[in-house]
TORMARRO-666101 format. One line per field, with one value per residue (C-alpha): residue number from 1; residue in three letters; x, z negated, y negated. Coordinates in Angstrom, 1 decimal. Layout:
mimar [NUM ...]
bamar [ALA ...]
x [X ...]
z [Z ...]
y [Y ...]
This chain:
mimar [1 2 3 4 5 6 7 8 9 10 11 12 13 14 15 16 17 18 19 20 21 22 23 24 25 26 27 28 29 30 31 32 33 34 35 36 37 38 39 40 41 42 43 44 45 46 47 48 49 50 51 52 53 54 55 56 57 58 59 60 61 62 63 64 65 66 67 68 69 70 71 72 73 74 75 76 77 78 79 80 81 82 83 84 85 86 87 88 89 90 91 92 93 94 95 96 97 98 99 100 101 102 103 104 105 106 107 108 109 110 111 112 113 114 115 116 117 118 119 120 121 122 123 124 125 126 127 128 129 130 131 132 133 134 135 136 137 138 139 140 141 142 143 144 145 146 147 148 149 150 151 152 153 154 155 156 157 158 159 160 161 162 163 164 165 166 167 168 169 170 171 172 173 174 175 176 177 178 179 180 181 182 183 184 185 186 187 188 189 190 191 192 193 194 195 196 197 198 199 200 201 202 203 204 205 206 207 208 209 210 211 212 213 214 215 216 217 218 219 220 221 222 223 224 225 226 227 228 229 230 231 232 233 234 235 236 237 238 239 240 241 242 243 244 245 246 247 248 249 250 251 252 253 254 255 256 257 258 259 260 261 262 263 264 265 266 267 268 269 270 271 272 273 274 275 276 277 278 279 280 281 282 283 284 285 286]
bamar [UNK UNK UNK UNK UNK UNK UNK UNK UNK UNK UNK UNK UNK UNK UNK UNK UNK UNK UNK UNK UNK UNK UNK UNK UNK UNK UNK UNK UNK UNK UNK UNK UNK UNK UNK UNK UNK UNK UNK UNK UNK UNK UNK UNK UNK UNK UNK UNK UNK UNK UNK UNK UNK UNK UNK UNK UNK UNK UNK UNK UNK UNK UNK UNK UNK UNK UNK UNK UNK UNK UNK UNK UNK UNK UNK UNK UNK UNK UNK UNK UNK UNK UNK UNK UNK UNK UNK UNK UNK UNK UNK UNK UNK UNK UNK UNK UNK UNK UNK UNK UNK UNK UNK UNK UNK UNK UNK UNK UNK UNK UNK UNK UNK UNK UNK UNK UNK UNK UNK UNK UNK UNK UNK UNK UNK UNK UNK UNK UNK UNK UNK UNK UNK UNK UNK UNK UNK UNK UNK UNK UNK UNK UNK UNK UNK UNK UNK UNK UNK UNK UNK UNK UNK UNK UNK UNK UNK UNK UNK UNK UNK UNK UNK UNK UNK UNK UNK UNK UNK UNK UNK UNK UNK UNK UNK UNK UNK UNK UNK UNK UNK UNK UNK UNK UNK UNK UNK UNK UNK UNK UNK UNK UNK UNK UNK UNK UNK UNK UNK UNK UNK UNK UNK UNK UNK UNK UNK UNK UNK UNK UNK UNK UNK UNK UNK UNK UNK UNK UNK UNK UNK UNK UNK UNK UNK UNK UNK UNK UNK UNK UNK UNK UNK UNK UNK UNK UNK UNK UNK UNK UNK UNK UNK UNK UNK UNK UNK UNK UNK UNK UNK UNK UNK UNK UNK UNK UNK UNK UNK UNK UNK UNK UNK UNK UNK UNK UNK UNK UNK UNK UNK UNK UNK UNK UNK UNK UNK UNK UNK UNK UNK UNK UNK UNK UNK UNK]
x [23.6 21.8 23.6 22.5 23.3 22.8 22.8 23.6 21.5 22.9 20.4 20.9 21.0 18.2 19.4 17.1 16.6 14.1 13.4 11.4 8.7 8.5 12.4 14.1 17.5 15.8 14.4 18.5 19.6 17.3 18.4 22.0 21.5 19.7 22.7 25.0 23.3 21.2 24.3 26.4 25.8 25.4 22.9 19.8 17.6 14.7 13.3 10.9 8.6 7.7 8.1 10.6 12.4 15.8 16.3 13.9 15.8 19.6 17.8 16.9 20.4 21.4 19.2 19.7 16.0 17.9 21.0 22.1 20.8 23.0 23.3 25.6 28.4 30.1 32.2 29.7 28.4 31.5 32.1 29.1 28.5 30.8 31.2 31.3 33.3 31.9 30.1 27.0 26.2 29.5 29.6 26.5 24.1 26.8 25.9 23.1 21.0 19.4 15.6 14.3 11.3 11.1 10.9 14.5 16.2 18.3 19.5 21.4 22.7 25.6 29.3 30.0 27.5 29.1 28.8 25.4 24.6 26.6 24.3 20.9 19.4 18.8 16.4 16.9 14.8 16.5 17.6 19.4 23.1 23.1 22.2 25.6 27.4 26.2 26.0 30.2 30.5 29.1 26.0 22.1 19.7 16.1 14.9 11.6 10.3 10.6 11.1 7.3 7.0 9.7 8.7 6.1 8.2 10.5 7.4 6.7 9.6 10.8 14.1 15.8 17.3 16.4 20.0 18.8 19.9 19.3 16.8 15.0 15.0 12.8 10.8 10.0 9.1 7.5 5.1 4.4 3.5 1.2 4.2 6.2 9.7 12.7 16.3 19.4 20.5 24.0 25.0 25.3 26.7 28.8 30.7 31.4 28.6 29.2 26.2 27.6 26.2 26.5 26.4 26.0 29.8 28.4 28.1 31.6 30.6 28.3 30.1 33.5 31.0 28.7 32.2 33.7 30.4 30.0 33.7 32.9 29.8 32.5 34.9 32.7 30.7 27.6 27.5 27.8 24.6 22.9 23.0 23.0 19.7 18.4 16.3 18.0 21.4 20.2 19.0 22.5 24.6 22.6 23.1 26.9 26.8 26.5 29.6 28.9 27.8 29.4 30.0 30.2 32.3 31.7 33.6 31.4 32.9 31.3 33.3 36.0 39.5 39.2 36.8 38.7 38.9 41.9 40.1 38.6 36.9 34.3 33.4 31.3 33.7 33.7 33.9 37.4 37.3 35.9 37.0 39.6 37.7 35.0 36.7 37.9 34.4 33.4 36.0 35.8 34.5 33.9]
z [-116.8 -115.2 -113.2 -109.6 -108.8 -104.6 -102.9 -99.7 -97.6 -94.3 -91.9 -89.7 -86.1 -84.3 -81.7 -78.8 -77.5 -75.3 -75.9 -73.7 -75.4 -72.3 -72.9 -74.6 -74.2 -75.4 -78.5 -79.3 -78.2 -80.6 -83.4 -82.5 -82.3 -85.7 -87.4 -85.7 -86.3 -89.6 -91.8 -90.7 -92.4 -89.1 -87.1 -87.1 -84.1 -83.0 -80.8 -77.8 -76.8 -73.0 -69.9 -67.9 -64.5 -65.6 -62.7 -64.8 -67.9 -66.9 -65.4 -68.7 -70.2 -67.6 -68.2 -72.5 -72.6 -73.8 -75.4 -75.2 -72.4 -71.8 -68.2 -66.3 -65.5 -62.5 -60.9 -60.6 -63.9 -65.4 -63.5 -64.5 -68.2 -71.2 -71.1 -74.5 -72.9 -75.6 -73.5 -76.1 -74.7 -74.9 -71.4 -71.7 -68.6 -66.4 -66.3 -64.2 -63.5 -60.2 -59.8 -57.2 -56.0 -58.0 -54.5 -53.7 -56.2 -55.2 -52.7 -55.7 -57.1 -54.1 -55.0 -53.2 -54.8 -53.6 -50.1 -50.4 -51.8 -48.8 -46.5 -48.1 -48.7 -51.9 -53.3 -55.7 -57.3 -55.1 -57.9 -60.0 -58.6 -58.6 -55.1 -54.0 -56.1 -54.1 -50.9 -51.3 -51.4 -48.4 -49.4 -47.4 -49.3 -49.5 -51.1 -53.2 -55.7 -58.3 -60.0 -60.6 -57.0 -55.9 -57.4 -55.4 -52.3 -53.5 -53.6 -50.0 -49.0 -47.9 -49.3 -51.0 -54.7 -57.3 -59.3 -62.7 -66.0 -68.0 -70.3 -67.8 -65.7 -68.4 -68.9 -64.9 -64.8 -67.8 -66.7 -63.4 -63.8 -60.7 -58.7 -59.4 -60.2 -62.2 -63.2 -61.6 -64.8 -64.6 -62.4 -62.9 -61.2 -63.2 -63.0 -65.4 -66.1 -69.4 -70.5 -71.8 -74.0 -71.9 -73.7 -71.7 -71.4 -72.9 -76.2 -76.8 -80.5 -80.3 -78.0 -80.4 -83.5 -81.5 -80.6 -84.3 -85.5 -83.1 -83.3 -87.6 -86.9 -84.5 -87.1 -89.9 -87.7 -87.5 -83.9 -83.3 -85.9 -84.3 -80.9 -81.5 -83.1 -79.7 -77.6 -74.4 -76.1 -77.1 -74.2 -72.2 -75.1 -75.4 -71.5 -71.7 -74.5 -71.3 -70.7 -67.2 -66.3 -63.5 -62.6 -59.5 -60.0 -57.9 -58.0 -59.2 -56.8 -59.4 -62.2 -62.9 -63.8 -67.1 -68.2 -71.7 -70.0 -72.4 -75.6 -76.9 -79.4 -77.1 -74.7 -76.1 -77.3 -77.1 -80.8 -81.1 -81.1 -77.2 -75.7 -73.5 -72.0 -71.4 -69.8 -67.6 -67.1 -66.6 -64.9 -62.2 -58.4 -55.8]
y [-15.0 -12.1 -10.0 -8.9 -5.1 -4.9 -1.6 -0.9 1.6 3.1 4.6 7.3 6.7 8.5 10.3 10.9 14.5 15.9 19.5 21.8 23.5 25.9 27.0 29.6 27.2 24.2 25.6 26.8 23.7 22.1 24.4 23.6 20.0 19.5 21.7 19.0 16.3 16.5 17.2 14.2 10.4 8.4 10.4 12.5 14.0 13.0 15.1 14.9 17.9 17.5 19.8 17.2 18.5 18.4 15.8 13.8 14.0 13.2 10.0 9.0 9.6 7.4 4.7 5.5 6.5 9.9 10.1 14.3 16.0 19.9 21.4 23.9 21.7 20.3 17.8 15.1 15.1 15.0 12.1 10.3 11.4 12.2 16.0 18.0 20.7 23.4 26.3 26.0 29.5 31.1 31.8 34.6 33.1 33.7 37.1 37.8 41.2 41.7 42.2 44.7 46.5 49.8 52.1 50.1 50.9 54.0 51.8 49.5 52.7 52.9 53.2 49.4 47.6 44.3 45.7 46.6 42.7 41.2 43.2 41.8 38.9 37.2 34.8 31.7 28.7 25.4 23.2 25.4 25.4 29.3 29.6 27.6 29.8 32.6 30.9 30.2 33.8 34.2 35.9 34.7 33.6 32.4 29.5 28.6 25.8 28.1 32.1 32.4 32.0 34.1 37.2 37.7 36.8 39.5 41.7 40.6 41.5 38.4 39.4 42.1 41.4 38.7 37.7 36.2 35.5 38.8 37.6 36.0 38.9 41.2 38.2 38.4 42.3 42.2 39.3 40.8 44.6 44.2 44.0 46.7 45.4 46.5 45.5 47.3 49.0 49.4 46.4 42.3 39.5 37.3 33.9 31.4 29.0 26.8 24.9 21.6 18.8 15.5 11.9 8.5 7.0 4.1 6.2 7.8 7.9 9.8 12.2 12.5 13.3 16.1 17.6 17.4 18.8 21.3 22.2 22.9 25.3 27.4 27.0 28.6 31.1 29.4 28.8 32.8 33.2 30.8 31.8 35.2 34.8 33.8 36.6 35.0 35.8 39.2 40.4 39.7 41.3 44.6 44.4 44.3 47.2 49.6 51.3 52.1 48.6 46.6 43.6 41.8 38.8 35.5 32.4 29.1 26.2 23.6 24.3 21.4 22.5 20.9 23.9 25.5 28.6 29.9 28.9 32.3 30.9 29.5 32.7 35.7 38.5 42.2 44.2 44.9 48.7 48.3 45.4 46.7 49.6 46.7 44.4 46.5 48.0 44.4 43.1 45.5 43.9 47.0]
């Protein structure tokens, strides 16, 4: 009699991810997600390369067109989705510098810098959530489709300061040199921002295995590499170096009490030998 060997073959689940070829966040994201994903039996990423509207793509996580979309968190889409509550960014785009006309910058270089950003007015892309974080501190704003567009409103004067996430903000003077803008060296606003993975609740799976996985790459260091590797993440770190800098603190009304503010191990932290004298550099409000 002859006998039959069977083998079984599991394929991985292809996990649908849409990454932004126009991002600096999407292409980590899709580094991060791949280094997740690839190494574990059950699923791999397969990855779509179009310039969606956010709005667009938590619609299709919604409707399982996608199945991880990542965002700065809040109440209602914790509500909705299944929250990875790992701050994929360690916290580092809650620090923002402030863009200005080059011929108003003395003015930023006052001892009560918060005072002088209450007097002003600042300007912010609608859509973004920034501008209510702002807005709740009682700071006026002006509103536009989008940053391209607003730095030539800040040119125009149509208000006084950009705040933007550091490496966005270099990316914004060094595009427009026609416009004469620079960064407030010694100053940035800060407030906690995590940028979360979020799963369809239809898919806890999925969402306990991204969190295992991503919990492993913390776990052995690879996350830090990772994201350190990033010019986005650069940019704000050399930024913090500065021993004279200051921060501005603001309090983000969005952010659900279940954010792992206590766990260290996901927030970007100070070299040892400096981390006091920075934190209270950094912690300071005026």
């Amino acid at each position: 009699m002859a006998c039959i060997t069977t083998t079984q073959f599991t394929f991985a689940q292809a996990v649908k991810v849409n990454f932004n070829p126009n991002s600096e966040l999407s292409q980590f994201t899709q580094v991060l997600l791949t280094a997740a994903l690839d190494s574990h039996p059950k699923y791999s990423v397969n990855g779509h390369y179009t310039n969606h509207p956010i709005k667009r793509d938590l619609d299709m996580l919604r409707f399982n067109e996608l199945d991880i979309v990542w965002h700065p968190t809040n109440h209602e889409l914790e509500q909705e989705f299944l929250a990875i509550r790992i701050p994929i960014t360690q916290g580092l785009l809650g620090f923002q510098s402030i863009v200005v006309k080059k011929q108003r910058l003395p003015e930023f270089n006052l001892t009560n810098q918060r005072r002088l950003l209450a007097s002003l007015v600042f300007g912010a892309a609608r859509g973004t959530g920034d501008h209510q974080i702002y807005s709740s501190a009682g700071l006026t704003g002006v509103y536009s489709s989008n940053e391209n567009t607003l730095v030539h409103m800040l040119e125009g004067d149509r208000f006084d300061y950009l705040p933007t996430s550091t490496h966005r903000a270099h990316r914004l003077v060094a595009d427009n040199p026609e416009l004469n803008l620079t960064i407030v060296p010694n100053l940035v606003v800060s407030f906690v921002k995590p940028i979360y993975f979020f799963v369809n609740r239809n898919n806890p799976r999925l969402a306990s295995v991204l969190a295992e996985q991503i919990e492993t790459l913390i776990t052995k260091g690879d996350l830090d590499e990772l994201l350190h590797q990033q010019a986005f993440a650069a940019h704000t770190i050399n930024k913090l170096s500065n021993e004279k800098l200051v921060a501005i603190e603001l309090v983000n009304p969005a952010l659900p009490e279940e954010t792992p503010l206590a766990n260290s191990r996901y927030w970007y932290q100070f070299n040892s030998d400096t981390s006091t004298d920075k934190a209270e550099t950094l912690l300071s409000s005026l």
